[in-house]
mmCIF file of the C-alpha atoms, coordinates in Angstrom:
data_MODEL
# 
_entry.id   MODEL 
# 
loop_
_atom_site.group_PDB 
_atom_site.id 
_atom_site.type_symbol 
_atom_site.label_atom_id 
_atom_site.label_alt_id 
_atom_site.label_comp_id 
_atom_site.label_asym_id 
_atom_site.label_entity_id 
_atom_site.label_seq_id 
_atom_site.pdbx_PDB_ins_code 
_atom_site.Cartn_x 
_atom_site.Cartn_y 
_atom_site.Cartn_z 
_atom_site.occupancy 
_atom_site.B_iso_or_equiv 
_atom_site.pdbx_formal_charge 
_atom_site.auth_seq_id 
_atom_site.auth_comp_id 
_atom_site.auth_asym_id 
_atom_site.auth_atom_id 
_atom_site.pdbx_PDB_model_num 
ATOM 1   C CA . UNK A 1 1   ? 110.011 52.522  99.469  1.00 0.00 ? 1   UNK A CA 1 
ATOM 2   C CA . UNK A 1 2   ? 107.004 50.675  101.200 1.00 0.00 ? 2   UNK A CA 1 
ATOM 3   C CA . UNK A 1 3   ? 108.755 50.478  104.398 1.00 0.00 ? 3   UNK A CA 1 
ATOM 4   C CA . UNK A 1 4   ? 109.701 54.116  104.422 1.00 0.00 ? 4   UNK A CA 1 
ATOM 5   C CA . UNK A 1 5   ? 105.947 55.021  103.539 1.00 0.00 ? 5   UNK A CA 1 
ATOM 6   C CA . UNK A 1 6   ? 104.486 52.819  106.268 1.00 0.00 ? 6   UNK A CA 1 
ATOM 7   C CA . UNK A 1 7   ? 107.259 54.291  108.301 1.00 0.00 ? 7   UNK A CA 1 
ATOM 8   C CA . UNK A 1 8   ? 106.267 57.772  108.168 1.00 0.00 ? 8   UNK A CA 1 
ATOM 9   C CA . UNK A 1 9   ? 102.397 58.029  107.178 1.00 0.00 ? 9   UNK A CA 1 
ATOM 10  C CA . UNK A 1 10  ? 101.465 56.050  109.701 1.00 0.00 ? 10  UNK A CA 1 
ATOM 11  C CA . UNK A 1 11  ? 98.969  53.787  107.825 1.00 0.00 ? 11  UNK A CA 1 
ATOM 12  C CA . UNK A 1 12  ? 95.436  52.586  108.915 1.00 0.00 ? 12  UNK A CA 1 
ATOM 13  C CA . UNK A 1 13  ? 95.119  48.860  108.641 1.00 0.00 ? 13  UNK A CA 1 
ATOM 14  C CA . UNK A 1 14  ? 93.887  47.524  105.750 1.00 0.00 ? 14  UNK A CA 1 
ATOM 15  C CA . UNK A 1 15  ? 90.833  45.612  107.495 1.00 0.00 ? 15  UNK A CA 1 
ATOM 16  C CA . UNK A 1 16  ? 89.979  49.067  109.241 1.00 0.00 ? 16  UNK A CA 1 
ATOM 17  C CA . UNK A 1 17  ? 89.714  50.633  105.758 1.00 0.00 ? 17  UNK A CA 1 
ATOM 18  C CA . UNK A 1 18  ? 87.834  47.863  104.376 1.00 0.00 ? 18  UNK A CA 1 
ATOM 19  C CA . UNK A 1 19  ? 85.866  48.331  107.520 1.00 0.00 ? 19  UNK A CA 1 
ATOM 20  C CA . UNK A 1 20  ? 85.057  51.791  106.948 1.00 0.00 ? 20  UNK A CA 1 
ATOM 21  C CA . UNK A 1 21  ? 84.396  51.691  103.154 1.00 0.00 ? 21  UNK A CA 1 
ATOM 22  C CA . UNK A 1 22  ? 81.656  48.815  103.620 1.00 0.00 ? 22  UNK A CA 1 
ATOM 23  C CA . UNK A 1 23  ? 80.449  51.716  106.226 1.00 0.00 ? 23  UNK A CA 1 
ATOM 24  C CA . UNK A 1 24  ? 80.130  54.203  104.124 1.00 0.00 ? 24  UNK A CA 1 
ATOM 25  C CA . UNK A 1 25  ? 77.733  52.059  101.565 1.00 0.00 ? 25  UNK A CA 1 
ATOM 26  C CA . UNK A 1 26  ? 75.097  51.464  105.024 1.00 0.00 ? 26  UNK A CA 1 
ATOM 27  C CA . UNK A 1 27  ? 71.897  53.340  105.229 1.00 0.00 ? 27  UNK A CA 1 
ATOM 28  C CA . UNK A 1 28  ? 73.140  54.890  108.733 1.00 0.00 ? 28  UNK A CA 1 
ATOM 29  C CA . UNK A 1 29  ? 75.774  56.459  106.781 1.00 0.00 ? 29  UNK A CA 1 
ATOM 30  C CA . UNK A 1 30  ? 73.696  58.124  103.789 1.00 0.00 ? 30  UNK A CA 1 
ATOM 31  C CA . UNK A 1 31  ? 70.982  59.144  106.867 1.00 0.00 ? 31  UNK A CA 1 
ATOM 32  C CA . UNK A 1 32  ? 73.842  60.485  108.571 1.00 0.00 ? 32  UNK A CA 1 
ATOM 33  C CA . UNK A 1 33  ? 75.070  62.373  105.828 1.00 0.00 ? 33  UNK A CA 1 
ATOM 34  C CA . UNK A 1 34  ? 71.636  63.512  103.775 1.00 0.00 ? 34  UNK A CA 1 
ATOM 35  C CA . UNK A 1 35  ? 69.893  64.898  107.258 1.00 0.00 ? 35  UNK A CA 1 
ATOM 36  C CA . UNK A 1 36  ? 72.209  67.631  106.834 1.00 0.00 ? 36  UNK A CA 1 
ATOM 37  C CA . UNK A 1 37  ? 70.148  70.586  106.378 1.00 0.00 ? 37  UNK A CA 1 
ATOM 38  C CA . UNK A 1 38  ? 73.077  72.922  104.978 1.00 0.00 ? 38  UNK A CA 1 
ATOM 39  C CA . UNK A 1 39  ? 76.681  73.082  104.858 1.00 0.00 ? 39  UNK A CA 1 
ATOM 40  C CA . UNK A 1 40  ? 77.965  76.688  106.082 1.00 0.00 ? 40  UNK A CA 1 
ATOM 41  C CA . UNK A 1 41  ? 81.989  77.715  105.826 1.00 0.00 ? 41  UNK A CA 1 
ATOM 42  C CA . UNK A 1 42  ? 83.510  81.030  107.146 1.00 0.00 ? 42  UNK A CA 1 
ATOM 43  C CA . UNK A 1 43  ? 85.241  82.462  104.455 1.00 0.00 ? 43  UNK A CA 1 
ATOM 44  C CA . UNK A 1 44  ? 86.820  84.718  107.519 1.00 0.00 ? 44  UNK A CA 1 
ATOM 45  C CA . UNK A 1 45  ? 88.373  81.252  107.958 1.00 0.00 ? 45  UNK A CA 1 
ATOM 46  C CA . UNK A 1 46  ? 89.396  80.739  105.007 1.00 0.00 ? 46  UNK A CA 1 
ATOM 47  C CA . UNK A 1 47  ? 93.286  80.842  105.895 1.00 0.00 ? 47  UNK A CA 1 
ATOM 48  C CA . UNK A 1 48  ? 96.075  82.479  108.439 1.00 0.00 ? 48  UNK A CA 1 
ATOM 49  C CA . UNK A 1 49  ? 97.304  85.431  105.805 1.00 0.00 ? 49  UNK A CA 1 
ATOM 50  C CA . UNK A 1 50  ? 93.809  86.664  105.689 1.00 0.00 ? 50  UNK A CA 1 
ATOM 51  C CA . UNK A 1 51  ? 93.361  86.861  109.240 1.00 0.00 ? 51  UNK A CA 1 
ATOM 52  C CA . UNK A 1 52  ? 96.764  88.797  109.589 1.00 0.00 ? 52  UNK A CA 1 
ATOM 53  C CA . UNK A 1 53  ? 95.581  91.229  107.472 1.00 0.00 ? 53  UNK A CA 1 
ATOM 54  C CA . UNK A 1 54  ? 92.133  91.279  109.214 1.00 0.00 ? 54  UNK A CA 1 
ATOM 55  C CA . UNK A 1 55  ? 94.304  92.245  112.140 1.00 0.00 ? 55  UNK A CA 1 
ATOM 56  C CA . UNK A 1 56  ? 96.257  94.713  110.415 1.00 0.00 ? 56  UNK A CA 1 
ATOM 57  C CA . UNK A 1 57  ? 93.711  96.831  109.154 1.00 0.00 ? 57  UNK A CA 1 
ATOM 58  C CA . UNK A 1 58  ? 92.440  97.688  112.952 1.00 0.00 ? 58  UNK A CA 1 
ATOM 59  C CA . UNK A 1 59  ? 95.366  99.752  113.369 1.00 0.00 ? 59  UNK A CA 1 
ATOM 60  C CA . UNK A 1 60  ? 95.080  103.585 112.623 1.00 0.00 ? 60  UNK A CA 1 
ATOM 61  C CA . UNK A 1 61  ? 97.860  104.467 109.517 1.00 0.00 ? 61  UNK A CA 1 
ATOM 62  C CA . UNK A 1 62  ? 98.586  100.908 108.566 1.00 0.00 ? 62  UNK A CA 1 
ATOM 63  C CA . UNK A 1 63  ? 98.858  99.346  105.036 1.00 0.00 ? 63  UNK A CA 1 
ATOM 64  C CA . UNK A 1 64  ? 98.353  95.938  105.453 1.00 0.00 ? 64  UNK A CA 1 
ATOM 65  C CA . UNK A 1 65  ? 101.516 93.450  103.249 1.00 0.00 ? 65  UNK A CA 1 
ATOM 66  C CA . UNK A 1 66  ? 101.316 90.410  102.263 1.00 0.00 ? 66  UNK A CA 1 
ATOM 67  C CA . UNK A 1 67  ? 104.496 88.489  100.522 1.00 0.00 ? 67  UNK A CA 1 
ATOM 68  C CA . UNK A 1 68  ? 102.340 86.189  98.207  1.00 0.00 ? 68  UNK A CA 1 
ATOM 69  C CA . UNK A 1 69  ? 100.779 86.378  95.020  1.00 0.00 ? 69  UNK A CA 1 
ATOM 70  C CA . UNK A 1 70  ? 98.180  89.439  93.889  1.00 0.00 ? 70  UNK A CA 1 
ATOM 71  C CA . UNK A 1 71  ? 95.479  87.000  93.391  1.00 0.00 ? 71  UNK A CA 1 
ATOM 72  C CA . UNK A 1 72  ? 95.351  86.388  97.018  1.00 0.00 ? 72  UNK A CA 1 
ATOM 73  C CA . UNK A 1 73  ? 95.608  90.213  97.931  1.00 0.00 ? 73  UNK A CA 1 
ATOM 74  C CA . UNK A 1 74  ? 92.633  90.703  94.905  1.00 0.00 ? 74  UNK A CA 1 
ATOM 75  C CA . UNK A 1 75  ? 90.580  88.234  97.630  1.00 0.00 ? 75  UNK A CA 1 
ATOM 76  C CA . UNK A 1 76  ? 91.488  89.699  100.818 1.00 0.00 ? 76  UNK A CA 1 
ATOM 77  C CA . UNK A 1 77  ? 90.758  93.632  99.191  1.00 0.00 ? 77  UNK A CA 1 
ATOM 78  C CA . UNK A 1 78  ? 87.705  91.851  97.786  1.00 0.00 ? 78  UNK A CA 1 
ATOM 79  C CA . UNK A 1 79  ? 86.160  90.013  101.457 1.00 0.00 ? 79  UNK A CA 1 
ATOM 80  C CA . UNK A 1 80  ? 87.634  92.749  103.683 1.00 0.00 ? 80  UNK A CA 1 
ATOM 81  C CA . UNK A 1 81  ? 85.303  95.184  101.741 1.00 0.00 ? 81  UNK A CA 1 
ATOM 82  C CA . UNK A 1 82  ? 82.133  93.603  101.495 1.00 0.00 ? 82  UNK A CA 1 
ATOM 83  C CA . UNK A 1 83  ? 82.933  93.305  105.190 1.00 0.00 ? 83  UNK A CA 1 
ATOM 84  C CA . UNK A 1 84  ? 83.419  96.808  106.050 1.00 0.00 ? 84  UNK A CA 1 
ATOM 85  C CA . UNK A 1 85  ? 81.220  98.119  103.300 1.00 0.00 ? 85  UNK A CA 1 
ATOM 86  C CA . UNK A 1 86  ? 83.774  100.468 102.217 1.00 0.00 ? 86  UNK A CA 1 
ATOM 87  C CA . UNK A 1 87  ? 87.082  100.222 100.382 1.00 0.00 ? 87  UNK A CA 1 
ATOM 88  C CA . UNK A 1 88  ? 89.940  98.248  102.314 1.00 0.00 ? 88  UNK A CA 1 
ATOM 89  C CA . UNK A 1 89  ? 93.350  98.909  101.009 1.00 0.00 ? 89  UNK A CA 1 
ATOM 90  C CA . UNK A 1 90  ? 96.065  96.270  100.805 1.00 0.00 ? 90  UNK A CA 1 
ATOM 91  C CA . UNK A 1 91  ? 99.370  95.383  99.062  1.00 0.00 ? 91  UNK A CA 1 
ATOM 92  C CA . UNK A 1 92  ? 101.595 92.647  97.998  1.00 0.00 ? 92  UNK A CA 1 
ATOM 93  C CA . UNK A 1 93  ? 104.792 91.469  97.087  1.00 0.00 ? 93  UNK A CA 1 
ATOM 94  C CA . UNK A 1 94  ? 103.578 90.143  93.372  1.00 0.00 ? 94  UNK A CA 1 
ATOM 95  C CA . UNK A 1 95  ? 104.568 86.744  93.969  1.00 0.00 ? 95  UNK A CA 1 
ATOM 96  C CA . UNK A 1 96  ? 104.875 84.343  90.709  1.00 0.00 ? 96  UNK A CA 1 
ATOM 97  C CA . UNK A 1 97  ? 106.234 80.898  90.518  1.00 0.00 ? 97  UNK A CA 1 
ATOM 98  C CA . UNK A 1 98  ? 109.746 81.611  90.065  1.00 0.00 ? 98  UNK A CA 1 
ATOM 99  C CA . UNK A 1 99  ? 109.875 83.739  92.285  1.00 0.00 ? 99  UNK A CA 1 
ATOM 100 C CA . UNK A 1 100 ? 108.569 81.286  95.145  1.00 0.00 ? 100 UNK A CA 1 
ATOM 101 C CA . UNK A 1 101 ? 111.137 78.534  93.710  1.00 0.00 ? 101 UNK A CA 1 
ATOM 102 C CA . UNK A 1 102 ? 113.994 80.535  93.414  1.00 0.00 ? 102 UNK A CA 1 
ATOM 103 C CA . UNK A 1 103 ? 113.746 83.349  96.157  1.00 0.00 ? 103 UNK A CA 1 
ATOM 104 C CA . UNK A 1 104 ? 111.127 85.840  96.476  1.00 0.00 ? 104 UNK A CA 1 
ATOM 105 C CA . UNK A 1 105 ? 113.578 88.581  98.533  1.00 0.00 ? 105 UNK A CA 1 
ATOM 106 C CA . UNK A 1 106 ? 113.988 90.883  95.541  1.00 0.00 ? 106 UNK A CA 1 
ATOM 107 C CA . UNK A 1 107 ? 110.263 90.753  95.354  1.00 0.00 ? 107 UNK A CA 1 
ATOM 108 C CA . UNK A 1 108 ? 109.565 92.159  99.075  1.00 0.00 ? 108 UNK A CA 1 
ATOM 109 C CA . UNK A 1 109 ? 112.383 94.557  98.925  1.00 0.00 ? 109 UNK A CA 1 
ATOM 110 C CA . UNK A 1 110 ? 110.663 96.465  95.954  1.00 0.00 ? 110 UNK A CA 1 
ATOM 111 C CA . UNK A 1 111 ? 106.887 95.609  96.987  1.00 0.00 ? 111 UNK A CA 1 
ATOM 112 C CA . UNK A 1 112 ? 108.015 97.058  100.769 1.00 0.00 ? 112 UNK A CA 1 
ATOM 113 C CA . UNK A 1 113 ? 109.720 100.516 98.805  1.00 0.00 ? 113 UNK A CA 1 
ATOM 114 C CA . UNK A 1 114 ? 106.645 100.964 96.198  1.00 0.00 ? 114 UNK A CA 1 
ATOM 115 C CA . UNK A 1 115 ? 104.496 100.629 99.354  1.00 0.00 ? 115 UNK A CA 1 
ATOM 116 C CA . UNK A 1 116 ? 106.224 103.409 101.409 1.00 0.00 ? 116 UNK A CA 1 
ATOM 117 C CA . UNK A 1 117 ? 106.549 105.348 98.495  1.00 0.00 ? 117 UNK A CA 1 
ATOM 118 C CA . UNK A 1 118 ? 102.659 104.908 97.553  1.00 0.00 ? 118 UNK A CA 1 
ATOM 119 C CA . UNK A 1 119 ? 101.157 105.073 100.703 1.00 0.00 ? 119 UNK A CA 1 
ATOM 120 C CA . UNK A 1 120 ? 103.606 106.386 103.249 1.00 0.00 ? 120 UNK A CA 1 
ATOM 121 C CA . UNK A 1 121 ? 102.115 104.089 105.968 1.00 0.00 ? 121 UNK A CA 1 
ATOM 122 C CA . UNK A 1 122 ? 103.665 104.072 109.441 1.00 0.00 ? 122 UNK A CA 1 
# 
């Protein structure tokens, strides 16, 4: 097992990562790190799905799909709103745990008919 895990992680040496945790103890380092004014992160980057349905929503007659989980859906409706300033419709497939271990088809079948049934996109 440690052969196949140096094999395929592709290991720093252990005198580099000695090397960089005595580093990290240095005043350089904490200067480095504490003249950080502020930390900022794009929650428009927050992952590919949400820029999909980003996407999705500039077309005219479009209802945006996404085959995951309605939490995720909840956060895109959520940030896609606050965005726009106005209501942002979107719709998913109701993913749960089994069905991402033991095949989520059924899942998008129905979520894809309620959808065209709901909404009648194009």
């Amino acid at each position: 097992l440690k052969n196949k895990k140096e094999q395929f992680e592709n290991p720093e040496p252990a005198d580099k990562l000695v090397q960089v945790r005595e580093w990290t103890k240095t005043w350089e380092y904490r200067e480095k790190n504490f003249a950080r004014e502020a930390l900022t992160v794009n929650p428009a980057k927050a992952c590919q799905p949400l820029g999909a349905v980003f996407a999705a929503v500039g077309f005219e007659s479009t209802m945006p799909f996404v085959h995951g989980s309605q939490g995720c859906v909840a956060y895109y409706r959520s940030h896609l709103s606050r965005h726009f300033k106005e209501p942002t419709s979107c719709v998913s497939s109701s993913m749960t745990e089994d069905a991402a271990v033991f095949g989520g088809l059924n899942n998008m079948i129905d979520g894809l008919a309620n959808t065209y049934a709901m909404y009648n996109p194009r």
